[in-house]
Every structure is written in structure tokens, then in C-alpha cells.
Steps between C-alpha positions, in 0.01 A plus 500: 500500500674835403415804715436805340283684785522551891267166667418474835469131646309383794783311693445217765473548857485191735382595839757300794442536878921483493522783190357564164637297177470798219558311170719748259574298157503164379655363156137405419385806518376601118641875529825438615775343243862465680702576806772779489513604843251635845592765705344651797470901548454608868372828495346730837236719520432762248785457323522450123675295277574519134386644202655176318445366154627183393579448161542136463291354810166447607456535886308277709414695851359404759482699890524164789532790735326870584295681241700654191328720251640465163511809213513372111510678188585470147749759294602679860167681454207504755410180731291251301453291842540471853517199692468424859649118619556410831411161666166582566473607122753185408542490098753507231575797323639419176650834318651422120808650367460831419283657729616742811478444833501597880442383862399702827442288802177551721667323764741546758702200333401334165638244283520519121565136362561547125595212249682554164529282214857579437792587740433854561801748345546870531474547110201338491332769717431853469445677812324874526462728854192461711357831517 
């Protein structure tokens, strides 16, 4: 399946007396074609992060942790969508190559888990100011 436009994905959440099991990705999953690499992004409380574009990779986010609101747009003009995740709200974000992006967490701590096809590189990502 090739990704041309930003998805959202209902994720699963399996309730556990000891914890919650959040499932993230699996190799069966229809959207997602190979493994390059996952990272995590911690980021606090009003804080931002980004404006990135990725020229070559699709993301595959997901928030395990806090509340993050996410900013996307096309051609570094106006936002064409925001995004809220956060456990409560637990899905996958999936944002194609191409299109701009930012973070601000609405928690005191959140984590960003974010999955790449390829082995992330600096070339391979333009980054702008967050104004």
C-alpha cells in the first residue's frame, strides 16, 4: 500500500491490572512496508518540536505517554491538520514524505515514539524554525 496522504489509525489498547499493553506496529499491518529504525522523543510541557520534513520517509507516530498535539502542513504554508494522541486518544499517526511537521506537548512529560522506514540521515531531512 503506498501512502500518499496523512491516516490516522485506531491502535490497540489492552487493559492489565499490572500495566497497559499499547500495540504500536506489526509486520502484518497493511500500511506499513519495512523496518529502518524507532526512536523515542521525550518532550515537557509546552514545548515544541520541529518543523521537520522528510524527504525520503514516511513516519509512523504514535504518543505511549502524555498528550502531544501535532501541527501538519503541505508546501510550509498554513496547517492542513492538527492532531491530538496521547494514551487515552492511542492511534497511529502516519505522515508521508513530504509533508511538514511539529510537536507541542500538553503534558508535563510526553513521549513521541516515531518509526521510519529507512535509517534516518540528516540529508534526508529538512528542518525549518518553530515560530
Amino acid at each position: 500500500m503506498k501512502i500518499k496522504k496523512i491516516k490516522i489509525i485506531d491502535l490497540k489498547s489492552i487493559k492489565n491490572p499490572k500495566g497497559d499493553i499499547l500495540k504500536y506496529l506489526s509486520k502484518d499491518s497493511k500500511y506499513y512496508k519495512k523496518f529502518g529504525e524507532i526512536y523515542f522523543s521525550e518532550i515537557k510541557k509546552n514545548k515544541k518540536k520541529g518543523w521537520n520534513l522528510h524527504k525520503i520517509n514516511c513516519c509512523f507516530i504514535a504518543v505511549p505517554y502524555g498528550k502531544v498535539e501535532f501541527f501538519i502542513q503541505k508546501d510550509k504554508k498554513k496547517i492542513i491538520k492538527k492532531v491530538i494522541l496521547s494514551k487515552k486518544n492511542y492511534k497511529l499517526l502516519i505522515i508521508p514524505k513530504g509533508y511538514w511537521f511539529s510537536f507541542k506537548s500538553l503534558s508535563k512529560i510526553s513521549i513521541v515514539v516515531n518509526s521510519l522506514e529507512q535509517i534516518h540521515q540528516d540529508r534526508e531531512t529538512k528542518k525549518k524554525p518553530i515560530n
